[in-house]
N, CA, C and O atoms as a MOPAC input file, in Angstrom:
PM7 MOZYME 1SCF
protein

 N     -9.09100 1  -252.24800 1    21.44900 1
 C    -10.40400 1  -252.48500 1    22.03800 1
 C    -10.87200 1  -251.24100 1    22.75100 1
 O    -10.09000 1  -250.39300 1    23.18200 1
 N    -11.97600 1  -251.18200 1    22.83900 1
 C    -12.94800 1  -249.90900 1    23.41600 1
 C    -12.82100 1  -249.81200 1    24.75300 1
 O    -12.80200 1  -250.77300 1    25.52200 1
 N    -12.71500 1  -248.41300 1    25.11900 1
 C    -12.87200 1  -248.41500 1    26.76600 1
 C    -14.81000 1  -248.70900 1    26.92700 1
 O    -15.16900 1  -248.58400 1    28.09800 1
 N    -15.44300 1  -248.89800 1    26.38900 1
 C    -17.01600 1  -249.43900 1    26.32600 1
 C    -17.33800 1  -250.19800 1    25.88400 1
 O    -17.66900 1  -249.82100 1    24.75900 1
 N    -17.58600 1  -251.62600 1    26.03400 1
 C    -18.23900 1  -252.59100 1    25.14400 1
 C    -19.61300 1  -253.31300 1    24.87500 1
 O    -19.90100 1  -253.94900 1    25.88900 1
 N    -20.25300 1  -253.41100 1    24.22300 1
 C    -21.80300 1  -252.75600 1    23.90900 1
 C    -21.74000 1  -254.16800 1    23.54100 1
 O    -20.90000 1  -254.71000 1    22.82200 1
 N    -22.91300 1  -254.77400 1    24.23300 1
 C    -23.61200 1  -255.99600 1    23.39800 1
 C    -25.51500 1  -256.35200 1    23.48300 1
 O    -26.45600 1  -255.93100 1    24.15500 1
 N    -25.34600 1  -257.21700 1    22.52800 1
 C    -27.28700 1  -257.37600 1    22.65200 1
 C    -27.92900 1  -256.72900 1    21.84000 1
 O    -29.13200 1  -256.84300 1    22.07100 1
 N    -27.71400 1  -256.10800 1    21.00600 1
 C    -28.69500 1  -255.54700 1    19.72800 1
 C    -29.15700 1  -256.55600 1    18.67600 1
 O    -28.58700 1  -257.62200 1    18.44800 1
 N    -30.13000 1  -256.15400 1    18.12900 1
 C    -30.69800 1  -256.93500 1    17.11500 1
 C    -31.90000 1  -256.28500 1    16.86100 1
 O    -32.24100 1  -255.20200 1    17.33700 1
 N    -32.63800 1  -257.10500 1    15.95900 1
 C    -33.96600 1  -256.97500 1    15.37400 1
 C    -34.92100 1  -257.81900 1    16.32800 1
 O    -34.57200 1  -258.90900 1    16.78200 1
 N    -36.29200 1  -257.16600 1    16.62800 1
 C    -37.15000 1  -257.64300 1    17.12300 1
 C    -38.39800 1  -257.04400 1    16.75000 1
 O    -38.43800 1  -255.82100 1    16.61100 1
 N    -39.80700 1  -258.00700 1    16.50100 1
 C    -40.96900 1  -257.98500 1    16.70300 1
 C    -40.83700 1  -256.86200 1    18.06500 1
 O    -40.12000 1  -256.68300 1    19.04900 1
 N    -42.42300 1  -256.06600 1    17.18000 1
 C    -43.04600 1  -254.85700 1    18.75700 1
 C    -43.79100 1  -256.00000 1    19.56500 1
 O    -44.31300 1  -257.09700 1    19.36400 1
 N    -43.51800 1  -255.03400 1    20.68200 1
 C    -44.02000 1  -256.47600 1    21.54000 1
 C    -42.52900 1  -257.32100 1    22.42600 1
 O    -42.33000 1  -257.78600 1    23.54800 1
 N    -42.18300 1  -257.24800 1    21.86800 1
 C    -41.04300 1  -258.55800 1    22.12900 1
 C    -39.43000 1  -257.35100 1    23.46100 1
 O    -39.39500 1  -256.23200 1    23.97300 1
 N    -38.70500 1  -258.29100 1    23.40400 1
 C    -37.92600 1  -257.59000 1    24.46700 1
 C    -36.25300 1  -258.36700 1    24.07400 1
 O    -35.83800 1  -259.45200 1    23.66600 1
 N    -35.78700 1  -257.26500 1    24.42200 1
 C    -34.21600 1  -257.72300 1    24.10900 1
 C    -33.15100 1  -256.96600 1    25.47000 1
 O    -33.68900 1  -256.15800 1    26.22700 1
 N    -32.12400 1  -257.21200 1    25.59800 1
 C    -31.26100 1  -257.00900 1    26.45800 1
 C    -29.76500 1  -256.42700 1    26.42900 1
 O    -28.80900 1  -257.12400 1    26.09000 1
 N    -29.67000 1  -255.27900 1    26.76200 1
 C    -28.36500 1  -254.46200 1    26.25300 1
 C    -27.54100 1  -254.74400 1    27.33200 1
 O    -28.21200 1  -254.68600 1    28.36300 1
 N    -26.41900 1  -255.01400 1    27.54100 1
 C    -25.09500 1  -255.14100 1    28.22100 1
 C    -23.90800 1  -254.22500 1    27.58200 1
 O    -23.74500 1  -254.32700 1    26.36600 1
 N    -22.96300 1  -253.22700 1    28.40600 1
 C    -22.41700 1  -252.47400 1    28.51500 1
 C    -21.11000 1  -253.04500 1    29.71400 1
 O    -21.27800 1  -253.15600 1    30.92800 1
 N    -20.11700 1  -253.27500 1    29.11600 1
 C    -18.88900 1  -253.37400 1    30.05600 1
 C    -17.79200 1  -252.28500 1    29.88300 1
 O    -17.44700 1  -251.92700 1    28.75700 1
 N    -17.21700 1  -251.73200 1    31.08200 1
 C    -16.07100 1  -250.71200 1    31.07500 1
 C    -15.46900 1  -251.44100 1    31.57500 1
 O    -15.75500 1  -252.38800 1    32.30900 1
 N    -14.02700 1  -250.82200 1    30.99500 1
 C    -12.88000 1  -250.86400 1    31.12000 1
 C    -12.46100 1  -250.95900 1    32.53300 1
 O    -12.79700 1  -250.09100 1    33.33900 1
 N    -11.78300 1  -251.91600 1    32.84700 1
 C    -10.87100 1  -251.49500 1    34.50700 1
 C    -10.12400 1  -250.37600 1    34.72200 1
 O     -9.94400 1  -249.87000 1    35.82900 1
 N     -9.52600 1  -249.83300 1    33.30600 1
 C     -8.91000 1  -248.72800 1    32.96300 1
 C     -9.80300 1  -247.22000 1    33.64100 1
 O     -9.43100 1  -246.05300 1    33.76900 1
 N    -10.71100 1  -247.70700 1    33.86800 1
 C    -11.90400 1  -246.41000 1    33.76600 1
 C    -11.94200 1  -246.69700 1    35.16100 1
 O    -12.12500 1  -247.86100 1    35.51900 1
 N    -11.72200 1  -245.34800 1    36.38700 1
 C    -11.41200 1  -245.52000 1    37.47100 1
 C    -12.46000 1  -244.50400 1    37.81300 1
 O    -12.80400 1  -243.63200 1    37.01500 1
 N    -13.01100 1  -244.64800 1    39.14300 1
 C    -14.01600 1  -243.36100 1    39.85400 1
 C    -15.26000 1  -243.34500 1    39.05200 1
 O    -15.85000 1  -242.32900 1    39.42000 1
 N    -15.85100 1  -243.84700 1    38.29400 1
 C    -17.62700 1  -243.71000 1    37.84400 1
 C    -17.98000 1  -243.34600 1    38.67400 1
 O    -17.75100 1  -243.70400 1    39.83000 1
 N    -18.98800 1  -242.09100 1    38.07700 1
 C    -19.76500 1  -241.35400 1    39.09500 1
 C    -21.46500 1  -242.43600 1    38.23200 1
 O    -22.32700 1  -242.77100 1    39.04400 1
 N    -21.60500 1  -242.67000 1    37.30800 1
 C    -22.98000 1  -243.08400 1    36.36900 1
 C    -22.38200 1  -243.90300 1    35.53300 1
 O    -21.17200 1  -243.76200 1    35.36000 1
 N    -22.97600 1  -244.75400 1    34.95800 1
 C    -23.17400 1  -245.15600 1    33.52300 1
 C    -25.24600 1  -245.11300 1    33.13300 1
 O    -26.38900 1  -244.90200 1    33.53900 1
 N    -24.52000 1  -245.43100 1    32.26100 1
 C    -26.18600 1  -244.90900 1    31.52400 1
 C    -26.11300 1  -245.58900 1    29.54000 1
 O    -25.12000 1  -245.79800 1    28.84300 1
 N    -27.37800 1  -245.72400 1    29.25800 1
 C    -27.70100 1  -245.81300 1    27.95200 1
 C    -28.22600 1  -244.52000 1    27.03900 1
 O    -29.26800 1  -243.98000 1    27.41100 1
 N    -27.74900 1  -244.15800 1    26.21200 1
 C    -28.57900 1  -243.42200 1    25.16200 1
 C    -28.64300 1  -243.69300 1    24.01100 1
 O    -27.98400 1  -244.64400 1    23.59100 1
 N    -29.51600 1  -242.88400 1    23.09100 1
 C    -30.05000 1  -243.71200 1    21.74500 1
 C    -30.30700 1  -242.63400 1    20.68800 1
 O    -30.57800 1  -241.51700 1    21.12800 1
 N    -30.26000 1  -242.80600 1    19.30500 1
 C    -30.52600 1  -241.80100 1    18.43700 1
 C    -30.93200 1  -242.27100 1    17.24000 1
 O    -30.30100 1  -242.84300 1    16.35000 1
 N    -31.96200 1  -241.98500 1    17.32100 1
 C    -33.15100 1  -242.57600 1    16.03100 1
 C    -32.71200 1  -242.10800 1    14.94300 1
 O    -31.90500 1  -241.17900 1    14.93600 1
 N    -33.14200 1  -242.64200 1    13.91100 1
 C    -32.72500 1  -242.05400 1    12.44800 1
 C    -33.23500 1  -240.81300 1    11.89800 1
 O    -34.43900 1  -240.64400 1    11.70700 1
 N    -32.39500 1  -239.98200 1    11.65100 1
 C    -32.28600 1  -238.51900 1    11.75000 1
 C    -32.89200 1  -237.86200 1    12.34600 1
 O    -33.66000 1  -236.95500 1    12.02600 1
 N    -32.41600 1  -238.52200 1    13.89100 1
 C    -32.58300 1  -237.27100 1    14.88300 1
 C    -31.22500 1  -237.48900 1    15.80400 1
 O    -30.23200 1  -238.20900 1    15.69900 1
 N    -31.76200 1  -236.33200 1    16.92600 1
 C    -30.52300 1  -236.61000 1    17.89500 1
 C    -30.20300 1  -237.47500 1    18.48400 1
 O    -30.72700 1  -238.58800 1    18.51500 1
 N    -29.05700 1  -237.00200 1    19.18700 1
 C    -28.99600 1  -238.46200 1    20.06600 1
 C    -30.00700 1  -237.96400 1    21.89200 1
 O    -30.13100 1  -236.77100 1    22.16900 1
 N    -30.31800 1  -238.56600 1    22.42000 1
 C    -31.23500 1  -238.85100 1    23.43100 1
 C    -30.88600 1  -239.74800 1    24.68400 1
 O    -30.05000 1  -240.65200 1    24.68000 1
 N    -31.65700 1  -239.35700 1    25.75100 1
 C    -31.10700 1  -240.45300 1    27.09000 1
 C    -31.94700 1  -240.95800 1    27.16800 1
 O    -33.00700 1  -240.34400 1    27.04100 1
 N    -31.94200 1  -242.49200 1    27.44400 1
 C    -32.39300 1  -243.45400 1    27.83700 1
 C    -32.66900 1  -243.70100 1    28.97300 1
 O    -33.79800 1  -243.37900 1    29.34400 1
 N    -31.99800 1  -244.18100 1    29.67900 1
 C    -32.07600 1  -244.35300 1    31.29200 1
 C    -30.42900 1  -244.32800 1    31.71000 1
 O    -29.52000 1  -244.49900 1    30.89900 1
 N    -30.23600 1  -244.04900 1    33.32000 1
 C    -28.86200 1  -243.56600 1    33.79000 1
 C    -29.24200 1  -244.19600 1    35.09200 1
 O    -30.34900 1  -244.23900 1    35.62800 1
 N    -27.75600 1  -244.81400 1    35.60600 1
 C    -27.80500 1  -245.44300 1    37.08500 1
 C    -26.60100 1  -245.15000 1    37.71600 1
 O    -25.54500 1  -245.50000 1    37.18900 1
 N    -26.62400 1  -244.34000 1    39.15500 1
 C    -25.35400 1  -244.18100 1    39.34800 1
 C    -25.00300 1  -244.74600 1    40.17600 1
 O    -25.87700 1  -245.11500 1    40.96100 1
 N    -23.08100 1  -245.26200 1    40.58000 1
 C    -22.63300 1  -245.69100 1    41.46000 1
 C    -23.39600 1  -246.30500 1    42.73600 1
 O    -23.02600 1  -247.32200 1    43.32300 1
 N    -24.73500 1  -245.38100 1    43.14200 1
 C    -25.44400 1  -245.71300 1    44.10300 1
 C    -26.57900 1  -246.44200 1    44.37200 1
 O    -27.23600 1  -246.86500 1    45.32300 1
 N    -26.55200 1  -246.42300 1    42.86300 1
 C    -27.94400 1  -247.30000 1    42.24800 1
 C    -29.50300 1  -246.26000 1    42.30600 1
 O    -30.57600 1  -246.66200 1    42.75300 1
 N    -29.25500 1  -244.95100 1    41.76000 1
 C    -30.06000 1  -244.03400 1    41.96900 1
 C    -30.27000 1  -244.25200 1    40.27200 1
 O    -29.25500 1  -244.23100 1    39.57500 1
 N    -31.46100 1  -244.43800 1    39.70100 1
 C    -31.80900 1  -244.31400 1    38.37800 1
 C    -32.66200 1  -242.81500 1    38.11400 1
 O    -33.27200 1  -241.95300 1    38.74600 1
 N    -32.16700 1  -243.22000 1    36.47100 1
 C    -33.13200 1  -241.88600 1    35.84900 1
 C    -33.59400 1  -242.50200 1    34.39800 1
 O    -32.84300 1  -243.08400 1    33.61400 1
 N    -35.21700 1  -242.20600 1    34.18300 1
 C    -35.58800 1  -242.78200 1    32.92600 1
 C    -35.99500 1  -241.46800 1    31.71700 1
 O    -36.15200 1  -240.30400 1    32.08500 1
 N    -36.06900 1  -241.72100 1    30.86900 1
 C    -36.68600 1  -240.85800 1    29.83600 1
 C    -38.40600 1  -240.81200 1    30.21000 1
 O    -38.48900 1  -241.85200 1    30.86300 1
 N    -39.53600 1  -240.34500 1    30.18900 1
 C    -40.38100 1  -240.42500 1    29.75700 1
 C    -41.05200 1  -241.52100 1    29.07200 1
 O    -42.07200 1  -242.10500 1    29.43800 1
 N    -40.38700 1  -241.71400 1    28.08800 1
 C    -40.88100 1  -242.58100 1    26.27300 1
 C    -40.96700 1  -244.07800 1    27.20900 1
 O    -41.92100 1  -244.85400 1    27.15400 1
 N    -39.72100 1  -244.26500 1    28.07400 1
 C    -39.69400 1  -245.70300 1    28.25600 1
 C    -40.08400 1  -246.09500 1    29.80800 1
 O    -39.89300 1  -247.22800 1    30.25000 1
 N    -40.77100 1  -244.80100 1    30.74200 1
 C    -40.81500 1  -246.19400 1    31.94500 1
 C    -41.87500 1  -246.76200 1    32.06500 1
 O    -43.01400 1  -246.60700 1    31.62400 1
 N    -41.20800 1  -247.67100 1    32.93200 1
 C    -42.46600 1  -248.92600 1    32.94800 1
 C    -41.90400 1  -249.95100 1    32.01500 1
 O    -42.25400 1  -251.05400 1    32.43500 1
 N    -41.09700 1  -250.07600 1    30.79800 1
 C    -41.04000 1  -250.88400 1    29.74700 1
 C    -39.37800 1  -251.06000 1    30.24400 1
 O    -39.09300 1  -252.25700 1    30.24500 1
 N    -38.51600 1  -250.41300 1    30.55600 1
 C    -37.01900 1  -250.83400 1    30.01000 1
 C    -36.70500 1  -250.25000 1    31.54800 1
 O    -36.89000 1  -249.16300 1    32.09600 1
 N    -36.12300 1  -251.55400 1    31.96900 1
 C    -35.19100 1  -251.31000 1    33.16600 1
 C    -33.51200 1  -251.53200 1    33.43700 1
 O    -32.83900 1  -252.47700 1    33.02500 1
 N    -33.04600 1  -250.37100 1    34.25700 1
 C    -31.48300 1  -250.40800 1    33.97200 1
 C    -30.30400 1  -250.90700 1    35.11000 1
 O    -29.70400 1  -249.93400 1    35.56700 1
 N    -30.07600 1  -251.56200 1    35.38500 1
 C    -29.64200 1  -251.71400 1    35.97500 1
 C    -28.12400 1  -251.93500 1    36.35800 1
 O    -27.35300 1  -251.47400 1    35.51700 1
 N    -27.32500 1  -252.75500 1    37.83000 1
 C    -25.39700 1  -252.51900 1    37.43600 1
 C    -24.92100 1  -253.37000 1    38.05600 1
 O    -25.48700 1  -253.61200 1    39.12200 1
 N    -23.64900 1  -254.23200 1    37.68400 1
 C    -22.77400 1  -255.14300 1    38.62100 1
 C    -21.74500 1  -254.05400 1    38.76400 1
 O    -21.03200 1  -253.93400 1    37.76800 1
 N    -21.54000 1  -253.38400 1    39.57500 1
 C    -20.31000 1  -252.39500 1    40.24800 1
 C    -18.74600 1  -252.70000 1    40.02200 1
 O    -17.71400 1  -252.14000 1    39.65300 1
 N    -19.46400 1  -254.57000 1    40.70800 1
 C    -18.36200 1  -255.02700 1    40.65200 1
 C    -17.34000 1  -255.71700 1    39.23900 1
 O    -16.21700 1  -256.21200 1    39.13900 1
 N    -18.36600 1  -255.43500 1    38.39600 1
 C    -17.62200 1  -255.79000 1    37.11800 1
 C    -18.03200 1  -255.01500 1    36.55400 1
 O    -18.71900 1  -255.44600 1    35.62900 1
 N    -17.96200 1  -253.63200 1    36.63200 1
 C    -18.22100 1  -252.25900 1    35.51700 1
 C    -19.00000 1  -252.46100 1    34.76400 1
 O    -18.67100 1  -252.14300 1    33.62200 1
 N    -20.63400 1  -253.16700 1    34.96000 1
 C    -21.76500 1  -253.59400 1    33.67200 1
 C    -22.89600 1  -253.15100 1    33.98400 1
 O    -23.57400 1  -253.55800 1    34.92700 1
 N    -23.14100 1  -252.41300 1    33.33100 1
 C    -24.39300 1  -252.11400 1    32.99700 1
 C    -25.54800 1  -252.64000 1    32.20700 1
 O    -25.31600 1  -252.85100 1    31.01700 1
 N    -26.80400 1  -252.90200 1    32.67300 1
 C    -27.65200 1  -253.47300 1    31.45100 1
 C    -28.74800 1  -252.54800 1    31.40000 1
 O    -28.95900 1  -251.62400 1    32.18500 1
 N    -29.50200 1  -252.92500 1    30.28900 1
 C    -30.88400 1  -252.60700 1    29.90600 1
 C    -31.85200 1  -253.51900 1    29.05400 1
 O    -31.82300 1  -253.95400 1    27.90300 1
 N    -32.78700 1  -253.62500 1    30.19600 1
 C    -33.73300 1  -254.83300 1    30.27800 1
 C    -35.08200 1  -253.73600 1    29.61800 1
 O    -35.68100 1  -252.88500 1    30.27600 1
 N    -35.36500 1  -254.17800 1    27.71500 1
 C    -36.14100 1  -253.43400 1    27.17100 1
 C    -37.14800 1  -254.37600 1    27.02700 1
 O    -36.99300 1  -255.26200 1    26.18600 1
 N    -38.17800 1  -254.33800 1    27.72000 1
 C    -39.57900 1  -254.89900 1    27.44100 1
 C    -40.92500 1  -254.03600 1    26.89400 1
 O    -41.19400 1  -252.85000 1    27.08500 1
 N    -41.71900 1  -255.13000 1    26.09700 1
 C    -42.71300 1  -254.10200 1    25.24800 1
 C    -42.62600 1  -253.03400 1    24.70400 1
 O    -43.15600 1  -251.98300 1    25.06400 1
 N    -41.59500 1  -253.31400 1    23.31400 1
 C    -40.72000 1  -252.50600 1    22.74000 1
 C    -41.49800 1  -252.21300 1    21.59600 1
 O    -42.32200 1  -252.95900 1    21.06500 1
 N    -41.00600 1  -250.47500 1    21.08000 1
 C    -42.26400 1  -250.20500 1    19.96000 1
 C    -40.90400 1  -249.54200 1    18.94200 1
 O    -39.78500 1  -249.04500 1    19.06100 1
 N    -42.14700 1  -250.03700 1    17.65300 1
 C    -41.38200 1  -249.32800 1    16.47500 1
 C    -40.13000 1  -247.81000 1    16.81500 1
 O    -39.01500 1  -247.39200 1    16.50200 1
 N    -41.08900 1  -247.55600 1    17.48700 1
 C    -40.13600 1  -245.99900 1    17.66500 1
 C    -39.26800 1  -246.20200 1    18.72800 1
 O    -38.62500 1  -245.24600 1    19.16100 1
 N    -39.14300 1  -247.44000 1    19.27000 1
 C    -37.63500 1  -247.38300 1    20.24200 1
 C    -36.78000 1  -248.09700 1    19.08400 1
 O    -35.72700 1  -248.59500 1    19.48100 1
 N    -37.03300 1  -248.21100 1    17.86900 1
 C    -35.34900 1  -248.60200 1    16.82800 1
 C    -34.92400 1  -247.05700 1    16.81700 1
 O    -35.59300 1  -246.02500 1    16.87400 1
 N    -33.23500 1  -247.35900 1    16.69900 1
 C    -32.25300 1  -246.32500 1    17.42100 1
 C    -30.92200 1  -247.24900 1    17.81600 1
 O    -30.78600 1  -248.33100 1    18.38900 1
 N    -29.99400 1  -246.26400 1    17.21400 1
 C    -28.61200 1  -247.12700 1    17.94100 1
 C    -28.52000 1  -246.57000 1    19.29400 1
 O    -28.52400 1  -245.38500 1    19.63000 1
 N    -28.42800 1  -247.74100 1    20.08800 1
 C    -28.05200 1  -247.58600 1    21.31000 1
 C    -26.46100 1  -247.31000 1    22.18200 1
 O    -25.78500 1  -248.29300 1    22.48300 1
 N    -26.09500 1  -246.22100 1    22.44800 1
 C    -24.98100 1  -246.28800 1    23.19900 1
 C    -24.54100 1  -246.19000 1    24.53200 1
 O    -24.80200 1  -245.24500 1    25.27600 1
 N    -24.07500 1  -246.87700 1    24.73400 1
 C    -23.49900 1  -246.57900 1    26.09600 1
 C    -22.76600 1  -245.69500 1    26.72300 1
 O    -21.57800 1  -245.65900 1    26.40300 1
 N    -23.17200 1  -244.91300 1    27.59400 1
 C    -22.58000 1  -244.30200 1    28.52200 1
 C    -21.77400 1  -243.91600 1    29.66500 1
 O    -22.49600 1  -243.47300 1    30.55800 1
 N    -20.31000 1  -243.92100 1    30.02000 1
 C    -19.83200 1  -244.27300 1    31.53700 1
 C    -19.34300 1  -242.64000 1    31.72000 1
 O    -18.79500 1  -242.02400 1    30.80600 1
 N    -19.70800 1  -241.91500 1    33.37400 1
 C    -19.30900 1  -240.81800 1    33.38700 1
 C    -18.63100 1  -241.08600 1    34.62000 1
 O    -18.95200 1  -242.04000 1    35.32900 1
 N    -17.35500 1  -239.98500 1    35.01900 1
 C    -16.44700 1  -240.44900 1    36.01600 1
 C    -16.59500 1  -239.28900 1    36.98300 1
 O    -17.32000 1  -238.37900 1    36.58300 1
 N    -16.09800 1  -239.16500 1    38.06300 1
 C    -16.13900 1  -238.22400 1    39.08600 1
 C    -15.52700 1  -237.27000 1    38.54300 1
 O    -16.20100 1  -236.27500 1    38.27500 1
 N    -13.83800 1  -237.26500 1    38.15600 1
 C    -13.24200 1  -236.16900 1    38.24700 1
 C    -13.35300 1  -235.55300 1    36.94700 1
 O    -13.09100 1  -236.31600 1    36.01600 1
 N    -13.74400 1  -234.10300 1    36.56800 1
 C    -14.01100 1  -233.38400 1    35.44700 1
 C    -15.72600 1  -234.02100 1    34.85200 1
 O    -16.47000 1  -233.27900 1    34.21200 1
 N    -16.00400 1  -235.06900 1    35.11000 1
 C    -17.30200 1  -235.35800 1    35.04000 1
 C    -17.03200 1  -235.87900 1    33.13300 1
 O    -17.96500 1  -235.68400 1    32.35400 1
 N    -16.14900 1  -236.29800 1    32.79100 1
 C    -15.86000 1  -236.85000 1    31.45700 1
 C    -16.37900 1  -237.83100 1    30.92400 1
 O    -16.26400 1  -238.89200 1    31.53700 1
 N    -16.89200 1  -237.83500 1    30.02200 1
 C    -17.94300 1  -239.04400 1    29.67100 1
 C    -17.47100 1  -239.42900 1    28.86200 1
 O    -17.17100 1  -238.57700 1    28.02500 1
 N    -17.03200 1  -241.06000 1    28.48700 1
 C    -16.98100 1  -242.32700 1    28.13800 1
 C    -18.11200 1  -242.96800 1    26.98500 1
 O    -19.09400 1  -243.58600 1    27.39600 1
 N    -17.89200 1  -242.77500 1    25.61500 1
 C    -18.65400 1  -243.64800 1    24.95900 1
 C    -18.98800 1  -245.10700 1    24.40700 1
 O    -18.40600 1  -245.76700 1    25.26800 1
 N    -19.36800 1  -245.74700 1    23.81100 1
 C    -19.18900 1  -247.11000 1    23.63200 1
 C    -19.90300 1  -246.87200 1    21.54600 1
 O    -20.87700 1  -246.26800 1    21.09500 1
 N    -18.93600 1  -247.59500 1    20.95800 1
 C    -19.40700 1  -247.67500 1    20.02000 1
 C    -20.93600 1  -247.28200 1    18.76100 1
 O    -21.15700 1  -246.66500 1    17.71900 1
 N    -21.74600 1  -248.27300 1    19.93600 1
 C    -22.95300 1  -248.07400 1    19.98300 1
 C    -23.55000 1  -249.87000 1    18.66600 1
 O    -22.99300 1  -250.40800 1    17.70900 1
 N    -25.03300 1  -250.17200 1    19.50300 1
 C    -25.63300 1  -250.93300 1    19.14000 1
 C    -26.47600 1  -250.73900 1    18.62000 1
 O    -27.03000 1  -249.73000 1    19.05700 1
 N    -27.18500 1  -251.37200 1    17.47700 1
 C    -28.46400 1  -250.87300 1    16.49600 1
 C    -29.90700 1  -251.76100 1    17.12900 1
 O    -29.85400 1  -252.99100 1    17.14200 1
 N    -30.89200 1  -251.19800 1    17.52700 1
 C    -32.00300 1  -252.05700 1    18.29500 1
 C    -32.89100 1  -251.75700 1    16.80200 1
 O    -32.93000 1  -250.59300 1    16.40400 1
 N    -33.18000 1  -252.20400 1    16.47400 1
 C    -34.20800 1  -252.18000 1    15.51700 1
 C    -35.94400 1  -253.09200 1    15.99700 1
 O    -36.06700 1  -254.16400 1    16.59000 1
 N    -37.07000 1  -252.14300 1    15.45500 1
 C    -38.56100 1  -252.97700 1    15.87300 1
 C    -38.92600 1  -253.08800 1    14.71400 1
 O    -38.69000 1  -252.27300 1    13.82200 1
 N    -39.69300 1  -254.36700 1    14.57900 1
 C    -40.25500 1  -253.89300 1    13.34600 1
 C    -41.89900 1  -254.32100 1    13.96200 1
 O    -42.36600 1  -255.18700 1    14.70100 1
 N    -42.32800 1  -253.35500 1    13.30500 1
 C    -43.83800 1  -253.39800 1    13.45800 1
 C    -45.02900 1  -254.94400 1    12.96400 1
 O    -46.24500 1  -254.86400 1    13.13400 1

């Protein structure tokens, strides 16, 4: 099993809203952030939004106002609450956990959000 576990993807109508959940590992000690990123079809991969330990967020551009991120601390989860979602946010979504020491970042599989127009 993954030190990241990614759930909530699917297909959705633009317009419509879906919900990403991200759990780490207990194994995964000291998070400095977790965060979402995403990478559209043939392009890069990209940040989404990032929340750290303190609950200090950071959004992309493309999405604020529409997708909010938020964290249970206490159970290593992260979500992302994507509302009024457009064709161009389909992209697999992955998850992100970064730790204090060496600043080593943690991936998660990754989830496919698909819109269809």
């Amino acid at each position: 099993q993954g030190q990241l576990v990614e759930s909530g993807g699917g297909l959705v109508e633009a317009g419509g809203s879906l919900r990403l959940s991200c759990a780490a590992s207990r194994s995964i000690n000291m998070i400095n952030s977790m965060g979402w990123y995403r990478q559209p079809p043939g392009k890069q991969r990209e940040l989404v939004a990032t929340i750290t330990r303190r609950g200090d967020t950071n959004y992309a551009d493309s999405v604020k106002g529409r997708f909010t991120i938020s964290a249970d601390n206490a159970k290593n989860t992260v979500y992302l609450q994507m509302n009024s979602l457009k064709p161009e946010d389909t992209a697999v979504y992955y998850c992100n956990c970064r730790v204090v020491i060496n600043g080593y970042n943690y991936w998660g599989q990754g989830t496919q959000v698909t819109v269809s127009s």
